[in-house]
C-alpha positions in Angstrom: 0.0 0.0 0.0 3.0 2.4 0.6 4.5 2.0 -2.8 0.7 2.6 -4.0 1.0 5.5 -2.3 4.8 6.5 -3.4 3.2 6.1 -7.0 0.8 7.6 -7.0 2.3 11.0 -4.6 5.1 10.8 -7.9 2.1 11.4 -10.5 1.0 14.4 -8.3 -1.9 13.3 -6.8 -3.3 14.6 -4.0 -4.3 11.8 -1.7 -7.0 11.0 1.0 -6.5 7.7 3.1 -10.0 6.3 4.2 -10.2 3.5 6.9 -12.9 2.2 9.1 -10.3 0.5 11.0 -9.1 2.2 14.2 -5.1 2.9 14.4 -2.6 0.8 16.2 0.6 1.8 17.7 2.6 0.3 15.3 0.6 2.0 12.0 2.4 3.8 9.6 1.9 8.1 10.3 0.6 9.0 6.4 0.4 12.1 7.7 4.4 12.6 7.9 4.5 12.2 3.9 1.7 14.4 3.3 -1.3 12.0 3.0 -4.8 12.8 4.3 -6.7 10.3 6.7 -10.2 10.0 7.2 -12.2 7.7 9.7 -15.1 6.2 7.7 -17.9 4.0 9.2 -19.3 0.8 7.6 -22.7 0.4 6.4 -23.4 4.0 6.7 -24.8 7.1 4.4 -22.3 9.3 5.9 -19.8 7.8 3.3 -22.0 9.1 0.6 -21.6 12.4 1.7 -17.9 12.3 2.3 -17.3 10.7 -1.2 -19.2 13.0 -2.7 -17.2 16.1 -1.0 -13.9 14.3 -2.3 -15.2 14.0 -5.7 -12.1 11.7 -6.5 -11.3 10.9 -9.9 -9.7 7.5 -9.1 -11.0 5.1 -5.8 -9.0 2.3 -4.7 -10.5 -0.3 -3.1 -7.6 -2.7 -0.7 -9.1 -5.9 -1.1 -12.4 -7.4 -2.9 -14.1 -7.0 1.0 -13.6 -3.3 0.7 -14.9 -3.1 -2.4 -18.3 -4.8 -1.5 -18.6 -2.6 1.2 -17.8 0.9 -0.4 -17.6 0.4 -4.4 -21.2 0.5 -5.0 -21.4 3.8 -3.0 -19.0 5.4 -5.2 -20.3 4.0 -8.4 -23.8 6.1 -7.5 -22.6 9.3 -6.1 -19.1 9.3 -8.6 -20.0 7.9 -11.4 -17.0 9.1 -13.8 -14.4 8.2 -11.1 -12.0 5.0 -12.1 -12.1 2.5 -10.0 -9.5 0.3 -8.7 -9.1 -3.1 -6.9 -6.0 -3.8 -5.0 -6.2 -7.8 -4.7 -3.2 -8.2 -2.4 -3.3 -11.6 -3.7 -6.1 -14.0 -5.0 -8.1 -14.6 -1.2 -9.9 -17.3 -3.2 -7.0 -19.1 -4.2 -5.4 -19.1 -0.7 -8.7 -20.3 0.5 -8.7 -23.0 -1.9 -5.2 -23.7 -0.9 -6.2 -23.7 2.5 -9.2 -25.9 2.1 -7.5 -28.6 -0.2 -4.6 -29.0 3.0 -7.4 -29.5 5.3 -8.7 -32.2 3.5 -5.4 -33.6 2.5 -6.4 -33.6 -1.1 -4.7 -31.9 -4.3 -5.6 -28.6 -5.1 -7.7 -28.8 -8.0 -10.6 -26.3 -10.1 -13.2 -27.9 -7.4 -11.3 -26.0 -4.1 -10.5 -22.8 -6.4 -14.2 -22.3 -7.3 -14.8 -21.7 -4.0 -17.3 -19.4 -2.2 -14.6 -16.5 -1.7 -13.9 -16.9 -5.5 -17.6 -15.9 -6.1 -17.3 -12.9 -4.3 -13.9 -12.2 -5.5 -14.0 -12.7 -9.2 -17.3 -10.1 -9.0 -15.3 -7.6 -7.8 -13.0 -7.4 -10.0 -15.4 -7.1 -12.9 -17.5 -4.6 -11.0 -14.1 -2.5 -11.4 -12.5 -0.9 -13.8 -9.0 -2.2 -13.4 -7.5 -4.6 -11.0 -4.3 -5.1 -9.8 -2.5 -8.4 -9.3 0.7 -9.0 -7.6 1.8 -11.9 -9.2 1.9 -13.6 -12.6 0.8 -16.7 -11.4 -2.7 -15.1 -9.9 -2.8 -13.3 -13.8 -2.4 -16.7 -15.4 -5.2 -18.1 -13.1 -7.5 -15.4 -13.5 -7.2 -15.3 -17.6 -7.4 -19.1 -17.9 -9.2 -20.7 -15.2 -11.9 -18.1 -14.9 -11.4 -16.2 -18.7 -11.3 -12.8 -16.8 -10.3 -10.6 -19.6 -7.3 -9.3 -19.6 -8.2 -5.4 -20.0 -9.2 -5.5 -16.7 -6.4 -6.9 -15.2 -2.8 -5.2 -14.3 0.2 -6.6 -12.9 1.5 -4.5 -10.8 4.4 -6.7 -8.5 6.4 -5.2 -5.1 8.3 -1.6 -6.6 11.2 -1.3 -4.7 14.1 0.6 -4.6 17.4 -1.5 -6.9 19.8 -2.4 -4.5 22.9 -0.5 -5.6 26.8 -2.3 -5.7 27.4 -0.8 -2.0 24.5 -1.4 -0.5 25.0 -5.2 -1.8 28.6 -5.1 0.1 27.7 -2.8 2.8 25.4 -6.1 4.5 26.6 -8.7 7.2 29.0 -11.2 5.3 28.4 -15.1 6.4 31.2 -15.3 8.6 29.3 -12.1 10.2 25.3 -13.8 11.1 23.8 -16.5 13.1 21.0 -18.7 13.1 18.2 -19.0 11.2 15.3 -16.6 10.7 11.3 -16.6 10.0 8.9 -14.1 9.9 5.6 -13.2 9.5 2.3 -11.7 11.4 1.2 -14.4 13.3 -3.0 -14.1 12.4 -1.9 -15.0 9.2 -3.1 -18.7 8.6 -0.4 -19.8 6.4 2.4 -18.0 8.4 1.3 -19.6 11.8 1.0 -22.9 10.2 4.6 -22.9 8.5 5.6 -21.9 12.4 3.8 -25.1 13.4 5.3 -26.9 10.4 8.6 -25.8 11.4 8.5 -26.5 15.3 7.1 -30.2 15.1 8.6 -31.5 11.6 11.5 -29.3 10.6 13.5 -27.6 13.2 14.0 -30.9 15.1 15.5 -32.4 12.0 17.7 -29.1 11.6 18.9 -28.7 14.8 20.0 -32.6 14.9 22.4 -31.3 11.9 23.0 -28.1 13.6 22.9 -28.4 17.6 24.1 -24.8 17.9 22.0 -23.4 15.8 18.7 -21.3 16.6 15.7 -20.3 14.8 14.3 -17.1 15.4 10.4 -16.3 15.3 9.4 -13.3 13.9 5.9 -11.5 13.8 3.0 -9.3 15.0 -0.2 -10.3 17.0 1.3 -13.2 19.3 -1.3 -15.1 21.1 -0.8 -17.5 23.5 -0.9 -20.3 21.0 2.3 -19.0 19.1 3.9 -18.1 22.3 3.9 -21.9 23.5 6.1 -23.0 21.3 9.2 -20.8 22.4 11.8 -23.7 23.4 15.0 -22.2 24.0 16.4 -25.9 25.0 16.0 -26.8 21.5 17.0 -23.0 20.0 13.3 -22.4 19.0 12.9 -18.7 19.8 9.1 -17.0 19.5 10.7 -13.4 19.3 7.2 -11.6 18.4 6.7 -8.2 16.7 9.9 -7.0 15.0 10.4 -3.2 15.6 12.9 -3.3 12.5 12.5 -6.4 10.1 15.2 -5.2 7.8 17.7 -4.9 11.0 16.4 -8.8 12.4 16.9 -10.0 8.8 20.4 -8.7 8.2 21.7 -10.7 11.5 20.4 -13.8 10.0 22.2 -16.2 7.8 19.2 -17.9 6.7 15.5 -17.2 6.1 13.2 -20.3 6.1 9.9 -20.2 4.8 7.8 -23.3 4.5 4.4 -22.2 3.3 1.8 -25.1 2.7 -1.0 -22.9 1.3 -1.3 -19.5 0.3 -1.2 -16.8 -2.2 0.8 -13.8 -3.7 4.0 -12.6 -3.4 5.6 -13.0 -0.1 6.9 -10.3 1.6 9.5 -12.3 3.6 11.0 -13.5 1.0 11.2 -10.1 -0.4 12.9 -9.0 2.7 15.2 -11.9 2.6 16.4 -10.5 -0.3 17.0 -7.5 0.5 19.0 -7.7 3.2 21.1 -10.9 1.6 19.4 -13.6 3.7 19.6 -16.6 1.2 16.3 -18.5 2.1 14.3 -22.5 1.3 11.0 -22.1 0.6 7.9 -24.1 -0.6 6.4 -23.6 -4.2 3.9 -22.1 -2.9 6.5 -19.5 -1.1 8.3 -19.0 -4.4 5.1 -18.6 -7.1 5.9 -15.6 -8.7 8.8 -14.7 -7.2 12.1 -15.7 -9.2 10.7 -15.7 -13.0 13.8 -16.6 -15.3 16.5 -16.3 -12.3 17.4 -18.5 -9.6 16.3 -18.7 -6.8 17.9 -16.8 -3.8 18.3 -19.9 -2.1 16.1 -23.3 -2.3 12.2 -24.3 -3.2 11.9 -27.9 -1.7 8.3 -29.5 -0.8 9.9 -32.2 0.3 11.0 -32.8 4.3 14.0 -34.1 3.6 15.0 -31.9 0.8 13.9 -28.8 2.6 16.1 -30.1 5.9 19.5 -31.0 3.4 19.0 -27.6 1.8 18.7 -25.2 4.8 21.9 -27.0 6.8 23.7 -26.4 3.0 22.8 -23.1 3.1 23.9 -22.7 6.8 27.2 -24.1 6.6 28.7 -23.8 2.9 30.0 -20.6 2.3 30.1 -20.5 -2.0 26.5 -22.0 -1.8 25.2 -19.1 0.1 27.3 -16.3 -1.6 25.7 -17.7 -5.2 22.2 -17.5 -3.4 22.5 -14.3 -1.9 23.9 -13.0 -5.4 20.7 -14.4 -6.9 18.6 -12.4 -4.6 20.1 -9.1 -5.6 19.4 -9.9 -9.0 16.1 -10.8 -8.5 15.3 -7.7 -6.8 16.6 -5.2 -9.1 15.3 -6.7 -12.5 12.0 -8.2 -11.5 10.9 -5.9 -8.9 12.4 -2.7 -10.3 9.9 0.3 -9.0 11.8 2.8 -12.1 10.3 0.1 -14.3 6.7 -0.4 -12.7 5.5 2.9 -11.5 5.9 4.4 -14.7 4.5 1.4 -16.7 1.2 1.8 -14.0 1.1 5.6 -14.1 0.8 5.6 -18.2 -1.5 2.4 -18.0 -3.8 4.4 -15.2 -4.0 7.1 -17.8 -5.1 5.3 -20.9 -7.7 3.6 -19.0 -9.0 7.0 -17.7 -9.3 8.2 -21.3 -11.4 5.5 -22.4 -13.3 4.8 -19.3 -16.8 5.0 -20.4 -15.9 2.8 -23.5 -14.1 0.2 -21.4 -17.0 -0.1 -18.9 -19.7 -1.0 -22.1 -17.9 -3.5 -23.4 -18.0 -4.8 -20.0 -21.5 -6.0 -19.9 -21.2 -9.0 -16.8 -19.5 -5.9 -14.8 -22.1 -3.6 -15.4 -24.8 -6.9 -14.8 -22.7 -7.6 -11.3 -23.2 -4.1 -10.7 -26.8 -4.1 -11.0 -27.5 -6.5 -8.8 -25.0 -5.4 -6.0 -27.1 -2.3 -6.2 -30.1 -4.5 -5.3 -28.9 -6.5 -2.4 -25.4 -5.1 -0.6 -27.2 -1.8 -0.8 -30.1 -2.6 0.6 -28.8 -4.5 3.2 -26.7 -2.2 4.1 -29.3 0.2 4.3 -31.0 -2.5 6.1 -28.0 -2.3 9.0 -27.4 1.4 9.3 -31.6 1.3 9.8 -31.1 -1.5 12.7 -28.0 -0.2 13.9 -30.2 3.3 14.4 -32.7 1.6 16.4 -30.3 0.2 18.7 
């Protein structure tokens, strides 16, 4: 959402942040870079009238559930503003992700068609243009549900390239310790790997490696997470990093086995960054590498994942080439030069023929319809209740 924001700041927009969720100590201050915020309720007319005030011409919407909530709103008092949806990543593939693990079946058409996909998928033709983080999630959206592609953008992580000295500037091997993963604990596929990790891997790591220690990263630790922490056996639960880039550079290597889920992932991302080769599953590494190796490993596989995290931990050449990888990675495929300007121009093209793009899409305009004659109305329906009460 920050490099949304970055863009969009660089095209000279003037920007208004609207959340019904109430602040945490640890949120971002918009205000310091000049960005609006505004406290919005749900399932209440006082949007219309804010909206309306704004007069935007270009809504974003984080996430299909936003959109449901707020889109048809601005669609009746903003007609000629653009509409965006920021997926994230495909909720209705993790779900079907989620759902086939349960089950301890392959993931197939059956758990992607799901009940999220439904609402998902109807979102993103209620919009004008939708952006997708991964080209995985664009393959699966052009050929499993024949979304057509003018209504979808990639649009990946834009980061800043990593320039020669920052690349030599970071810990060398000889220079970290232990092992590293991260990730905000009410996250279903983040807590799971943790689980994954504490009762299949980590034994069978730390056999290899008895000094090693594996350090738990992440925000919103409950009791359940917090159980875990074994410093016997070097399993650490560290909870909320104040500094993930400063946690990641002291490690030597990131581990990240993801069983289900969606997206890019920001850990491995960070990894990179700050030179932490990493193994991950292929679920971690969809859309992440392209044409380059990996920075590090992809193994499904226990064993494999085991023999490739103690390679990484204690052979030197291995991890330089890995680390190498991950520099690479980051300044060709995730480039933010590259993508902010290829979004900017895109954003503008689509502004220009608006009104043309949205007739020739007829099942948006259909979806539209009737989300005017049910969401609406039962919203209406619990801003009336809520009134009583």
């Amino acid at each position: 959402m920050l490099q949304l924001i970055e863009t969009f700041k660089q095209a000279s927009f003037n920007i208004t942040f609207a959340t019904a969720c109430a602040k945490t100590d640890n949120a971002f201050n918009l205000e310091s870079i000049g960005v609006t915020t505004v406290a919005i309720e749900l399932n209440s007319s006082s949007f219309d009238d804010f909206i309306k005030r704004l007069n935007p011409n270009v809504v974003l919407f984080d996430r299909f559930m936003i959109e449901e909530q707020f889109g048809w709103r601005v669609a009746e008092n903003c007609p000629n503003a653009l509409r965006i949806l920021d997926t994230e990543d495909l909720h209705c593939l993790r779900k079907g992700r989620h759902e086939a693990f349960k089950a301890n079946q392959a993931f197939s058409l059956n758990t992607l068609f799901n009940y999220v996909a439904k609402r998902e998928i109807a979102s993103i033709y209620r919009c004008d243009l939708s952006l997708i983080i991964s080209e995985a999630e664009m393959d699966i959206l052009k050929l499993d549900f024949r979304v057509d592609e003018s209504l979808l953008f990639y649009l990946p992580f834009m980061l800043d390239a990593l320039t020669k000295d920052e690349q030599q500037n970071l810990p060398k091997f000889d220079e970290r310790t232990h092992f590293i993963t991260i990730g905000n604990f009410l996250h279903e596929p983040n807590y799971n790997a943790v689980l994954y990790l504490k009762e299949t891997l980590w034994p069978l790591i730390r056999k290899r490696l008895p000094q090693a220690e594996l350090h738990v990263y992440g925000a919103y630790v409950q009791q359940k997470a917090k159980q875990h922490h074994h410093e016997k056996s070097g399993f650490i639960i560290k909870g909320f990093a104040v500094d993930a880039h400063n946690v990641m550079k002291q490690a030597k290597v990131c581990l990240a086995p993801l069983r289900f889920g969606a997206g890019l992932k920001g850990k491995l991302i960070d990894a990179m960054v700050n030179g932490a080769p990493s193994v991950t599953t292929s679920v971690g590494a969809e859309g992440m590498f392209g044409d380059f190796g990996p920075n590090g490993f992809v193994a499904d596989e226990i064993n494999d994942f085991v023999e490739n995290a103690v390679l990484l931990y204690e052979d030197k050449s291995v991890w330089e080439e890995k680390q190498s990888n991950g520099f690479q990675i980051i300044n060709n495929r995730f480039n933010k030069d590259q993508f902010q300007a290829l979004f900017i121009e895109h954003l503008n093209t689509v502004s220009q023929e608006l009104q043309g793009r949205r007739q020739n899409n007829f099942t948006g305009q259909m979806l539209m319809h009737h989300t005017l004659q049910s969401t609406k109305f039962m919203s209406k329906w619990i801003e009336a209740k809520n009134r009583k009460i």
